[in-house]
C-alpha positions, 0 to 999 in steps of 0.5 A: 656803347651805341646811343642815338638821337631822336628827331622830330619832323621839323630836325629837331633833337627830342631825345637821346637813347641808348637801345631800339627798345627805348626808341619803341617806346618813346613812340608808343608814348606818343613823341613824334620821333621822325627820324632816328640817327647813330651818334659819332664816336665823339657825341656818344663819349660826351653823352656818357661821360655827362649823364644818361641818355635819359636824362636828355628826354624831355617827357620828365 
């Protein structure tokens, strides 16, 4: 399984997602997603043996 990190304009991480779908919308939500990036092998593990990436985001 894919996830990406999403980054602000200043690099700093404002969400994980797990789908291009998630990240588009996000942006259509308004968060100012600059740059958007593949995690490692290894971050993506960690991220889905913790939780969901979702529950990264921190519009909740």
């Amino acid at each position: 399984m894919t996830f990406y990190s999403c980054f602000d304009q200043q690099g700093k991480e404002i969400a994980r997602c797990q789908t291009h779908q998630e990240i588009e919308a996000l942006r259509r939500m308004g968060r100012p997603i600059a740059e958007v990036r593949e995690m490692r092998n290894e971050e993506a593990v960690v991220c889905s043996l913790t939780s969901s990436p979702s529950d990264f985001n921190e519009d909740v």
